[in-house]
Backbone as ProteinMPNN parsed JSONL, in Angstrom:
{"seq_chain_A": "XXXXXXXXXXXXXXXXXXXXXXXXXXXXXXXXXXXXXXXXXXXXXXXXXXXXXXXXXXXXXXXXXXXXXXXXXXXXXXXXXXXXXXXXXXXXXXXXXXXXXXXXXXXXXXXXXXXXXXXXXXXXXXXXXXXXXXXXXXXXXXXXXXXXXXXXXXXXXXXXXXXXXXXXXXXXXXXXXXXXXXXXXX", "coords_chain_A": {"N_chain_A": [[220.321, -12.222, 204.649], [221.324, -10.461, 201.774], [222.235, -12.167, 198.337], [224.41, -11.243, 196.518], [224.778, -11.669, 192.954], [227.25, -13.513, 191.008], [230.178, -11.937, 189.52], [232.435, -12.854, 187.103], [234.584, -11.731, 185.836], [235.617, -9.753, 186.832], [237.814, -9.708, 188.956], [239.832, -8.427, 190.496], [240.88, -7.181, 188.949], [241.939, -3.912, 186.42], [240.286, -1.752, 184.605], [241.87, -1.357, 182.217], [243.396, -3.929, 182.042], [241.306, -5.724, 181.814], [240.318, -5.206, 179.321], [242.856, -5.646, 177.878], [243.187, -8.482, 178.051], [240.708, -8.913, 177.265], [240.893, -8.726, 174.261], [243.112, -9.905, 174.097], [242.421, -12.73, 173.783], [240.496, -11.961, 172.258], [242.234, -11.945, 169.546], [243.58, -14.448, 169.483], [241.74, -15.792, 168.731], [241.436, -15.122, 166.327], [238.77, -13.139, 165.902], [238.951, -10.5, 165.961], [241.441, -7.475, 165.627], [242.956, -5.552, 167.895], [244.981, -3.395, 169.765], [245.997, -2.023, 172.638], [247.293, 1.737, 172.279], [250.11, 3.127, 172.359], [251.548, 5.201, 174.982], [253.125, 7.909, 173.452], [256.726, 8.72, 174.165], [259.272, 10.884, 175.401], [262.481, 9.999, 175.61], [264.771, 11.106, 178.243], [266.363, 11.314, 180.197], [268.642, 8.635, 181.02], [270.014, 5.966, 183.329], [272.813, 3.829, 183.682], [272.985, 1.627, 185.691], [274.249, -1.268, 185.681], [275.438, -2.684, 182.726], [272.906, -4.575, 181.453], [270.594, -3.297, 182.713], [269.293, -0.716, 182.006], [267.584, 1.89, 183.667], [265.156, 4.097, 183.154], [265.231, 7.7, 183.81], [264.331, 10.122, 183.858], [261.787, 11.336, 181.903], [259.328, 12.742, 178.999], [256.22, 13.327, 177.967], [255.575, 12.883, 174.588], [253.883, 13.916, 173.166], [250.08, 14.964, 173.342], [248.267, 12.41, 174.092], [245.783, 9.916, 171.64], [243.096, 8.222, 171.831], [242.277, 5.382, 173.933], [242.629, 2.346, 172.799], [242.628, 0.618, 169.667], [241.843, -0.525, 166.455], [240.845, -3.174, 164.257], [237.486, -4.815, 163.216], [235.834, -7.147, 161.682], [236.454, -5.909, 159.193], [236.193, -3.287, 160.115], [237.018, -0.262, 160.991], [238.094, 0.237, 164.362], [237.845, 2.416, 167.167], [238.456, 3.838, 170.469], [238.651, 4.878, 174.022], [239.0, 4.06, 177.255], [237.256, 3.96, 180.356], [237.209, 4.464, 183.838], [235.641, 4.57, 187.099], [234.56, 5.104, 190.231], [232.216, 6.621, 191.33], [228.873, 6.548, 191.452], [226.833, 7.825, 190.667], [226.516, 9.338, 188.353], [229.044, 10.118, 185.386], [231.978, 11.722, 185.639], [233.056, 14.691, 183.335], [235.089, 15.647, 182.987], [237.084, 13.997, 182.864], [237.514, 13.367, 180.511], [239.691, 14.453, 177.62], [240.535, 17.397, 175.979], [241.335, 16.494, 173.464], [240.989, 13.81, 172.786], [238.307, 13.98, 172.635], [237.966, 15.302, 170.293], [239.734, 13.655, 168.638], [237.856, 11.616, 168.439], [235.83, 12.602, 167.545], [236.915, 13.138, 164.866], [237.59, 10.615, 163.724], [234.904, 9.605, 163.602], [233.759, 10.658, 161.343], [235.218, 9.807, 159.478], [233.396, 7.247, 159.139], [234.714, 5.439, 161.645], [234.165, 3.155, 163.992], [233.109, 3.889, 167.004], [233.732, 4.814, 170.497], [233.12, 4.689, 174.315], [234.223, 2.653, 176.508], [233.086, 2.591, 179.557], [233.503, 1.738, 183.304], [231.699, 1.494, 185.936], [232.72, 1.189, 188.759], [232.135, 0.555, 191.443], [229.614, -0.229, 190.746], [229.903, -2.62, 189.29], [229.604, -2.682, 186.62], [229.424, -2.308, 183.199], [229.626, -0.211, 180.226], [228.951, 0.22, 177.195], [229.438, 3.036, 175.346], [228.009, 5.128, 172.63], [230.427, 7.305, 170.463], [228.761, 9.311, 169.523], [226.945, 9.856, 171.038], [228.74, 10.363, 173.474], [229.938, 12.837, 172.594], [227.765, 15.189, 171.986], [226.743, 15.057, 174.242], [228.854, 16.482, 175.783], [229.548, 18.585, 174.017], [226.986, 19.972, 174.769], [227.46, 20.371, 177.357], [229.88, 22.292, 177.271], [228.127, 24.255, 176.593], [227.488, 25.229, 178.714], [225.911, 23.356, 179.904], [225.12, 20.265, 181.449], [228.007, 18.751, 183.644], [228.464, 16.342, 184.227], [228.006, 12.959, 183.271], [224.659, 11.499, 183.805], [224.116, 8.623, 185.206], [221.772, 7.302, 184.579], [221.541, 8.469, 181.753], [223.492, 7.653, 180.644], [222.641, 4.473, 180.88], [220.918, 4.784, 178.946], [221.75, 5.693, 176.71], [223.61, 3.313, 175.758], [225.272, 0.596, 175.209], [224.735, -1.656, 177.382], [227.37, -4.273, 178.866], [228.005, -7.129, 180.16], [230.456, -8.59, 182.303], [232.607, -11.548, 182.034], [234.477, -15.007, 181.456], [235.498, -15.691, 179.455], [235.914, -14.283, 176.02], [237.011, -11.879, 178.965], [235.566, -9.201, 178.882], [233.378, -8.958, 176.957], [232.958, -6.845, 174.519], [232.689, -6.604, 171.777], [230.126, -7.93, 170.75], [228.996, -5.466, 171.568], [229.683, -3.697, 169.684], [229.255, -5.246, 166.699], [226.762, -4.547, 167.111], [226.43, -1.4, 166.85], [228.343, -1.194, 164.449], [225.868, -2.293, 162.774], [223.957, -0.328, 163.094], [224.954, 1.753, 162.631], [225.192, 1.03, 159.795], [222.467, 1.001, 159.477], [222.183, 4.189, 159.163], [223.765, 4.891, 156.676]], "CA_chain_A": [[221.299, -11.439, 203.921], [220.971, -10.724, 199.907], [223.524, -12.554, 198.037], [224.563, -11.236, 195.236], [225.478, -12.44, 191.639], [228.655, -13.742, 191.086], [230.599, -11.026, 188.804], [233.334, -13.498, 186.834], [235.133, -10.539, 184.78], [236.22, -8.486, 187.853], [238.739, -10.438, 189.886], [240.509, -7.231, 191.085], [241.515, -6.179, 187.996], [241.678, -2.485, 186.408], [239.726, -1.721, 183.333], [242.824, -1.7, 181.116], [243.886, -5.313, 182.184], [240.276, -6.616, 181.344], [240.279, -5.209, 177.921], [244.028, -6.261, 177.503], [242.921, -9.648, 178.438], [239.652, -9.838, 176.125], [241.871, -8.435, 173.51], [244.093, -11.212, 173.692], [241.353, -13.558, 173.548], [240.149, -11.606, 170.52], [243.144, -12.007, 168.502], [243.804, -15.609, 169.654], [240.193, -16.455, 168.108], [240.924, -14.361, 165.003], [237.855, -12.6, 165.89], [239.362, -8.801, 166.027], [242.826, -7.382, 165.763], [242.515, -4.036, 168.927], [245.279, -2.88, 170.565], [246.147, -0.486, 173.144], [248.086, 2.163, 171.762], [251.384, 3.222, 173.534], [251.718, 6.626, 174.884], [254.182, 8.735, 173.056], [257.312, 9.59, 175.161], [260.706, 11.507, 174.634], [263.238, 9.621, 176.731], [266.091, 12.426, 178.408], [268.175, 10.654, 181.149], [269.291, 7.085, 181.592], [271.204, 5.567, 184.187], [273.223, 2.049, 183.476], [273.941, 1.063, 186.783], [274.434, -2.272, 184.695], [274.798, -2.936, 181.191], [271.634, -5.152, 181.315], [269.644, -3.142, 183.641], [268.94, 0.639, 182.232], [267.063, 2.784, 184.023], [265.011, 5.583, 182.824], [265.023, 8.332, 185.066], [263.406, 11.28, 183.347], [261.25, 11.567, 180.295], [257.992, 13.958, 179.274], [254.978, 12.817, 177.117], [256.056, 13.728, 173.67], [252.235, 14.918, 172.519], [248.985, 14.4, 173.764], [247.873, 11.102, 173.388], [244.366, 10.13, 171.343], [242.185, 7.519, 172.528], [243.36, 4.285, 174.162], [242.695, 1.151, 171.983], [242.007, 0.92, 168.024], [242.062, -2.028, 165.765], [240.162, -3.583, 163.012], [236.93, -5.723, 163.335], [235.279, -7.308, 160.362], [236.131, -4.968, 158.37], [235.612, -1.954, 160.633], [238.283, 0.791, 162.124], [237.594, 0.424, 165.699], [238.511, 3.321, 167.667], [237.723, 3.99, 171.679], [238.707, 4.956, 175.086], [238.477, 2.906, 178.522], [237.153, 4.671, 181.758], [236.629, 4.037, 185.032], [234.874, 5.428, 188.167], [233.944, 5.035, 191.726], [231.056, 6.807, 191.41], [227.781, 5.571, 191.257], [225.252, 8.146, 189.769], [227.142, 9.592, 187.628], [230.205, 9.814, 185.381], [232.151, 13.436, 185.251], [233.099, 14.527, 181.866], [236.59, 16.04, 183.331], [237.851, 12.333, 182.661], [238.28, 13.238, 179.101], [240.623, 15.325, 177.618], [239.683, 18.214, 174.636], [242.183, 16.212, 172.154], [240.625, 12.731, 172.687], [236.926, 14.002, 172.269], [238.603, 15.408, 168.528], [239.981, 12.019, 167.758], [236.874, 11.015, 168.576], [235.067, 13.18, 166.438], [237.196, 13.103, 163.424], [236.93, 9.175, 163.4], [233.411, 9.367, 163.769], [233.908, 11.42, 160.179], [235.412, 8.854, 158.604], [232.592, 6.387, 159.302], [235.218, 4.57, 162.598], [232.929, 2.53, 165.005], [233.949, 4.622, 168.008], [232.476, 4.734, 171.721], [233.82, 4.602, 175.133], [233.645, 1.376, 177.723], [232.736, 3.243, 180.955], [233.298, 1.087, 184.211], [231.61, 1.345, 187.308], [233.3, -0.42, 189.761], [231.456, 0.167, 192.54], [228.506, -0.825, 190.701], [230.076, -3.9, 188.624], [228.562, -2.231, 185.444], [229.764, -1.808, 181.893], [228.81, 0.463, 179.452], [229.248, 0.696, 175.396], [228.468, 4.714, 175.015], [228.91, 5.608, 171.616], [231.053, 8.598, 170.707], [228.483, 10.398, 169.019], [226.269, 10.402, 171.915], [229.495, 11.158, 173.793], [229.972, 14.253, 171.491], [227.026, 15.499, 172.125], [226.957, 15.552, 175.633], [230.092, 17.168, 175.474], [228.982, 20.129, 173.335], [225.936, 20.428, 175.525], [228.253, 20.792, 178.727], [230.533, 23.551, 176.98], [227.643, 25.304, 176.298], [226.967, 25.591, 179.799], [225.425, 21.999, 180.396], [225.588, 19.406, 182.918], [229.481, 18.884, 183.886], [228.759, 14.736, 184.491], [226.865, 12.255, 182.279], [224.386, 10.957, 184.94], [223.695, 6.924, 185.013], [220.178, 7.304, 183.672], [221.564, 9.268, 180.412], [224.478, 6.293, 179.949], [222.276, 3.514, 180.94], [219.613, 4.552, 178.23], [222.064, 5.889, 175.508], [224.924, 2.666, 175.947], [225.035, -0.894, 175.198], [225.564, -2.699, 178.487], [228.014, -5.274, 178.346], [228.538, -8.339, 181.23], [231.993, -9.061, 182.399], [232.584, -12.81, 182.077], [235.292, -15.46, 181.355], [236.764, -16.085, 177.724], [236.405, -12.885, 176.769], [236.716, -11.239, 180.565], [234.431, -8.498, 178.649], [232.649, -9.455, 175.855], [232.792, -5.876, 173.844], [233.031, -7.058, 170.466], [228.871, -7.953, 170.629], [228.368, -3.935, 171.252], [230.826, -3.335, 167.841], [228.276, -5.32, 165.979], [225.229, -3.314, 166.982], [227.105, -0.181, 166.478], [228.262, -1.283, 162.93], [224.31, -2.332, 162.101], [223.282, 0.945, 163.618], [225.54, 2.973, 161.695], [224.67, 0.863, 158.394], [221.247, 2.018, 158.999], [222.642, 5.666, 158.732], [224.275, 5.614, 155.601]], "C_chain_A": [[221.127, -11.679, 202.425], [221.86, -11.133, 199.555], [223.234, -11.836, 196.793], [225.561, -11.503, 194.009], [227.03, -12.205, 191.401], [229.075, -13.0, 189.637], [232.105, -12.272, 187.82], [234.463, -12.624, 186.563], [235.733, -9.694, 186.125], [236.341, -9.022, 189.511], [240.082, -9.649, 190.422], [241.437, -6.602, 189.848], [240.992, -4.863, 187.4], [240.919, -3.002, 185.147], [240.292, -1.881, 182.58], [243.106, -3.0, 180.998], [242.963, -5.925, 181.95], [240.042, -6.664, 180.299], [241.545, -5.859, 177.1], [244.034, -7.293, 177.127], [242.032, -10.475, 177.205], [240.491, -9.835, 174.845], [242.719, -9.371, 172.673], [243.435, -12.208, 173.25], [240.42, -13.487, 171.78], [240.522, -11.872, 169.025], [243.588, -13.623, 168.044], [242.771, -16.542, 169.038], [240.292, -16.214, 166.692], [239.368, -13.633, 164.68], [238.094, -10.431, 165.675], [241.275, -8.468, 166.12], [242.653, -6.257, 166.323], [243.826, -4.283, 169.814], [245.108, -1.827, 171.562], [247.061, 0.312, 172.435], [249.041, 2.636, 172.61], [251.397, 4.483, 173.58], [253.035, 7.404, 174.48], [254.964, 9.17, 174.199], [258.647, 10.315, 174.406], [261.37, 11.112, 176.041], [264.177, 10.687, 176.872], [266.734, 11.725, 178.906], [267.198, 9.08, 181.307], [269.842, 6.6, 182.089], [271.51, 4.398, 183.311], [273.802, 1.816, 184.654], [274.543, -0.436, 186.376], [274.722, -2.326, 183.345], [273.398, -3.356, 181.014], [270.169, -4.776, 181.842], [269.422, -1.429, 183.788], [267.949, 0.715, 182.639], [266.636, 4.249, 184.18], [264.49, 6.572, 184.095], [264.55, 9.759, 184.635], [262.717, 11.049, 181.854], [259.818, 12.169, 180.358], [257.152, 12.927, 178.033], [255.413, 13.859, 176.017], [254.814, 14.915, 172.78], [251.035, 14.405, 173.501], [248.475, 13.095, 173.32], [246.28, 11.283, 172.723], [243.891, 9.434, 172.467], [242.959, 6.462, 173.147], [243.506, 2.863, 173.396], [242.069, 1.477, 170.416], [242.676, -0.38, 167.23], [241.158, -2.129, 164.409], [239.403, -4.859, 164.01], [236.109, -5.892, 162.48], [235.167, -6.37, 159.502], [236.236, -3.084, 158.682], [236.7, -1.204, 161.329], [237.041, 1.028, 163.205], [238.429, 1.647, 166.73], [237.945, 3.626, 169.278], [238.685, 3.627, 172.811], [238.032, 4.493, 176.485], [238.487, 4.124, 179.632], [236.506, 4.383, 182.659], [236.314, 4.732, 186.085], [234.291, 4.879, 188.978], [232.243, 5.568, 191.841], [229.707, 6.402, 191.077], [226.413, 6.227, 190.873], [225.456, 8.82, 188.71], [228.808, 9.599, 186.895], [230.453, 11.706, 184.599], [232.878, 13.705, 183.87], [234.701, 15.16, 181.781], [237.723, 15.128, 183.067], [238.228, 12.303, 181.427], [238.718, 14.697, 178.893], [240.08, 16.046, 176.013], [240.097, 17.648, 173.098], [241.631, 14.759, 171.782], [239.383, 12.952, 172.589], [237.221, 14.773, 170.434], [238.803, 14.514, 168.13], [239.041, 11.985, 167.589], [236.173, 11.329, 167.512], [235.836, 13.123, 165.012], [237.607, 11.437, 163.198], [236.041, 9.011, 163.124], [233.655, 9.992, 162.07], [234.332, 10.458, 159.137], [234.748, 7.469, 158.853], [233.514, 5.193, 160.484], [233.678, 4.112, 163.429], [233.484, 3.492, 166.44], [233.033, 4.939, 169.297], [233.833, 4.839, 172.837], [233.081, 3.824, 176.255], [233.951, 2.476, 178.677], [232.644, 1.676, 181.689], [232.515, 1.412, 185.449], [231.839, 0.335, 188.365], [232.611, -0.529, 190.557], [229.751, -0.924, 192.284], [228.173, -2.626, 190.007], [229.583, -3.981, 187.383], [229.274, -1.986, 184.636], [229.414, -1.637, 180.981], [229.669, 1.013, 178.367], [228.759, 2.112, 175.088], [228.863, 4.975, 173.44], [229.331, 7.108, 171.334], [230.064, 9.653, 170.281], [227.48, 10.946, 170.353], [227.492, 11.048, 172.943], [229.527, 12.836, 173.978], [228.993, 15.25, 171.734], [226.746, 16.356, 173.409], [228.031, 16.74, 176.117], [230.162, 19.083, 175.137], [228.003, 20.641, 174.529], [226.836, 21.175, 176.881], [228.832, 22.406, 178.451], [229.812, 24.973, 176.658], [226.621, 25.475, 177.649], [225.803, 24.547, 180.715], [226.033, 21.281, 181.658], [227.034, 18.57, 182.632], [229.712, 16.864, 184.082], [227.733, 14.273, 183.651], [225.919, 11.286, 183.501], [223.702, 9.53, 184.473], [222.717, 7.084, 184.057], [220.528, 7.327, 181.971], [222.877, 7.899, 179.791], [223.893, 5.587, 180.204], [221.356, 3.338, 179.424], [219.978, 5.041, 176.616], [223.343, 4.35, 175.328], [224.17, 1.327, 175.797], [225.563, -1.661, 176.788], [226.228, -4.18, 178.447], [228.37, -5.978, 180.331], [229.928, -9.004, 181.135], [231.55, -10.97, 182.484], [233.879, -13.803, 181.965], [235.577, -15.423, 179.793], [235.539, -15.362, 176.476], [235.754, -12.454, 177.924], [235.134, -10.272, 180.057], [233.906, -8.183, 176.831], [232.018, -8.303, 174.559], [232.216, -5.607, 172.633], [231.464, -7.022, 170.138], [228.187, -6.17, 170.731], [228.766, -3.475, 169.914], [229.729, -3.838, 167.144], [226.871, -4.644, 166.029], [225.829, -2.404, 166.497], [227.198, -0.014, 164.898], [226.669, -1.184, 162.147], [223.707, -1.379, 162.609], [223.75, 1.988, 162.406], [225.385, 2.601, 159.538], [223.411, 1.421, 157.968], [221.019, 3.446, 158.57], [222.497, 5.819, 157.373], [222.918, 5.735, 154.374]], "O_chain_A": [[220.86, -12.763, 201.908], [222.824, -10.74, 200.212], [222.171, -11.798, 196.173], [226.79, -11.54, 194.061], [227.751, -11.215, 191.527], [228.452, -13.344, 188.632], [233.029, -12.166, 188.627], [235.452, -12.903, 187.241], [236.523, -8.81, 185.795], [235.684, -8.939, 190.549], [241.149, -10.197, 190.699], [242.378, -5.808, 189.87], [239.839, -4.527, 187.671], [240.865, -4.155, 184.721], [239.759, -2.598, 181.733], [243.111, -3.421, 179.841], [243.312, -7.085, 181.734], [239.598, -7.706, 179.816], [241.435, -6.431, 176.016], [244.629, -7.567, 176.085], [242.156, -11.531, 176.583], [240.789, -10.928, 174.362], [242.961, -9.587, 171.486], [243.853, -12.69, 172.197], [240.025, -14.211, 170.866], [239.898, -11.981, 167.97], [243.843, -14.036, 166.912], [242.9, -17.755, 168.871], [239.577, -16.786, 165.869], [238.87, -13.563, 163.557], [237.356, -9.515, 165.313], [242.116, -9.213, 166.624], [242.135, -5.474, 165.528], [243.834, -5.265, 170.555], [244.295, -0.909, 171.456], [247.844, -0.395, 171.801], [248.741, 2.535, 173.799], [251.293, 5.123, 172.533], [253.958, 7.454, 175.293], [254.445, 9.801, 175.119], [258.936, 10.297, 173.21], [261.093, 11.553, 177.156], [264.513, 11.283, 175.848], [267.751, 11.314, 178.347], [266.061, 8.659, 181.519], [270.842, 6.431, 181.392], [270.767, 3.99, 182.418], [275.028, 1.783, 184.753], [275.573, -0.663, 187.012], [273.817, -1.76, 182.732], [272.646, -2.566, 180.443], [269.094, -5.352, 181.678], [269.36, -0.806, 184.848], [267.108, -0.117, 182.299], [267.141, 5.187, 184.796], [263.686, 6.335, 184.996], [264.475, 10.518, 185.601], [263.3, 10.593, 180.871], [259.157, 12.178, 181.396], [257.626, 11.967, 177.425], [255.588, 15.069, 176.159], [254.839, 15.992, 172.184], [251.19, 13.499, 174.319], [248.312, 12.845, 172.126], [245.572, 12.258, 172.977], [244.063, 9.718, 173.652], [244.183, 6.473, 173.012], [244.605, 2.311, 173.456], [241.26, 2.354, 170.111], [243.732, -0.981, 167.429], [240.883, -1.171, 163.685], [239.895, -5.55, 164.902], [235.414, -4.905, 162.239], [234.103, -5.96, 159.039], [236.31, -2.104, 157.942], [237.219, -1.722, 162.318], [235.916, 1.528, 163.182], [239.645, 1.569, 166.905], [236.714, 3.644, 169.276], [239.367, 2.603, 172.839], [236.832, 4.548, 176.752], [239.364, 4.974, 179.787], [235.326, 4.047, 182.557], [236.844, 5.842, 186.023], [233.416, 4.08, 188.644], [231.314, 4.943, 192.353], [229.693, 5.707, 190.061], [225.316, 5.68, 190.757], [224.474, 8.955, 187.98], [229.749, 9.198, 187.58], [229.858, 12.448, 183.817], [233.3, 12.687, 183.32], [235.38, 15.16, 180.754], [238.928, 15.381, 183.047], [239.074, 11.504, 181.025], [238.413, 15.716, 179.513], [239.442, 15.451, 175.144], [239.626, 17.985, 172.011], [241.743, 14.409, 170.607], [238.886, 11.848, 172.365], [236.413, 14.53, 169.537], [238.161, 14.192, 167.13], [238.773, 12.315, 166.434], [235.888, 10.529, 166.621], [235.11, 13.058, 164.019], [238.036, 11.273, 162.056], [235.92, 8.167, 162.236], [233.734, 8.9, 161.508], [233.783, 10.382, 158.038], [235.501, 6.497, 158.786], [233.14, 4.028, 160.35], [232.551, 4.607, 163.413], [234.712, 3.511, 166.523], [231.846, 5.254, 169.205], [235.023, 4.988, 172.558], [231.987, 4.032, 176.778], [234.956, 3.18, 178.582], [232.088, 0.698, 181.189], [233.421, 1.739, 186.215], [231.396, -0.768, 188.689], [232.185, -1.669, 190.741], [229.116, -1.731, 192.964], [227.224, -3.41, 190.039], [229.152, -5.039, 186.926], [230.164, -1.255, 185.071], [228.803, -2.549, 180.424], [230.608, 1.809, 178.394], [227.652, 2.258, 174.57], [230.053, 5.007, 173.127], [228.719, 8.038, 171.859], [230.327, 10.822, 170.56], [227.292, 12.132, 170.624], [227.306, 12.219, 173.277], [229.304, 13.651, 174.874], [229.466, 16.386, 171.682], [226.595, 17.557, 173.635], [227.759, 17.742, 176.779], [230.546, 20.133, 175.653], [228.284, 21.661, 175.158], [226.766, 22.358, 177.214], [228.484, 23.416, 179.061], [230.258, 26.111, 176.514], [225.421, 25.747, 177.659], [225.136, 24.796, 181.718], [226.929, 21.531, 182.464], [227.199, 17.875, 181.63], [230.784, 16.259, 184.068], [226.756, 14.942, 183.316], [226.525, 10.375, 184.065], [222.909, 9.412, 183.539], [222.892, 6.995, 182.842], [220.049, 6.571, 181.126], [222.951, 7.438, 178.652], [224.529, 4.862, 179.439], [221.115, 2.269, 178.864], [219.234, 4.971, 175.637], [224.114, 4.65, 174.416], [223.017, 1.01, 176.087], [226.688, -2.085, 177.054], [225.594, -5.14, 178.012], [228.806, -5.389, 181.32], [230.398, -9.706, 180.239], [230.498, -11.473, 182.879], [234.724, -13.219, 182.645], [236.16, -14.383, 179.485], [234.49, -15.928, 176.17], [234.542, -12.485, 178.135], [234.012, -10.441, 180.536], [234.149, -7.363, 175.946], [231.057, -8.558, 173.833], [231.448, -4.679, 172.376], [231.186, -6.18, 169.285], [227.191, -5.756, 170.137], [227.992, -2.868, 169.174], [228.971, -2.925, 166.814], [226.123, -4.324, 165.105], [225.827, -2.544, 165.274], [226.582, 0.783, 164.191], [226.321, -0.378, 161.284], [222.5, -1.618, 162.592], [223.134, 2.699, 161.612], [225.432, 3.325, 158.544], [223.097, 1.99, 156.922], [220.088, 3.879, 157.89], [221.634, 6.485, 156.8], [223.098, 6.331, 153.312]]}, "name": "protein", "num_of_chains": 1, "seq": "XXXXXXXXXXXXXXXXXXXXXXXXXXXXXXXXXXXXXXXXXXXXXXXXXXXXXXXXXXXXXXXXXXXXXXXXXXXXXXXXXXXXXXXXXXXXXXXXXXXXXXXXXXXXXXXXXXXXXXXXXXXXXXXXXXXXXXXXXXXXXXXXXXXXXXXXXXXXXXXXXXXXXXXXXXXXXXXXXXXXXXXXXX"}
């Protein structure tokens, strides 16, 4: 029987709770300051079956949200969305929304570091894409392109990153390529 390698970073947690996690780890180091950002709501009804113990019982999403985390790292507006997927040869592009590939792009405009951690769970794989290759893809699709980004095309445009212990996922090392990528730009 093949054994295979022990995964540290993905102890049944979701993708949000691993970045939450490094996150914390991030801040606790003084290495990065990255939240998640909170999704806009408009609360309507409230019960108090208690004083101490309201309960909201209706409310709508007040706008579209952008991306999901953004921070500062050495210097750098960090901007980028977490996604995850079962699938295993590709990832479908239906997972993002037309208002969070705009953030995306008008960060990217103001020189943000900006990308999106892709999970594969099934495969135990994580992947630094950056937004512009994103973007790209994106356009290509709308103009009648392929509807999923298939492994190959994120394995060979993405920084792969290894889940681990202190940080769960060790992101921060793709941010510095990214930055020295995009210095080579200017």
């Amino acid at each position: 029987m093949k054994s295979r390698p022990t995964i540290f970073g993905d102890r049944g947690m979701t993708l949000e709770q691993e970045i939450n996690e490094s996150n914390i780890y991030y801040r606790n180091h003084q290495l990065a300051v990255i939240y998640k950002k909170p999704t806009p709501i408009q609360i309507v009804k409230v019960d108090y079956p208690k004083r101490s113990r309201a309960v909201i019982k209706e409310a709508y999403f007040r706008q579209a949200s952008t991306t999901d985390y953004n921070g500062v790292y050495q210097g750098h507006y960090i901007d980028f969305e977490a996604k995850e997927t079962r699938h295993t040869t590709s990832f479908p592009l239906s997972n993002f929304h037309d208002h969070q590939i705009k953030h995306l792009a008008q960060c990217l405009k103001q020189q943000g570091i900006c990308f999106v951690l892709i999970k594969f769970v099934t495969l135990g794989r994580y992947f630094i894409l950056p937004a512009s290759d994103l973007l790209l893809f994106w356009q290509q699709a709308q103009n009648g392109g392929q509807k999923s980004m298939p492994l190959t095309f994120i394995s060979h445009k993405s920084i792969e990153i290894q889940a681990g212990f202190n940080p769960i996922l060790p992101y921060l090392s793709a941010c510095k390529q990214l930055i020295a990528q995009q210095g080579g730009q200017s």
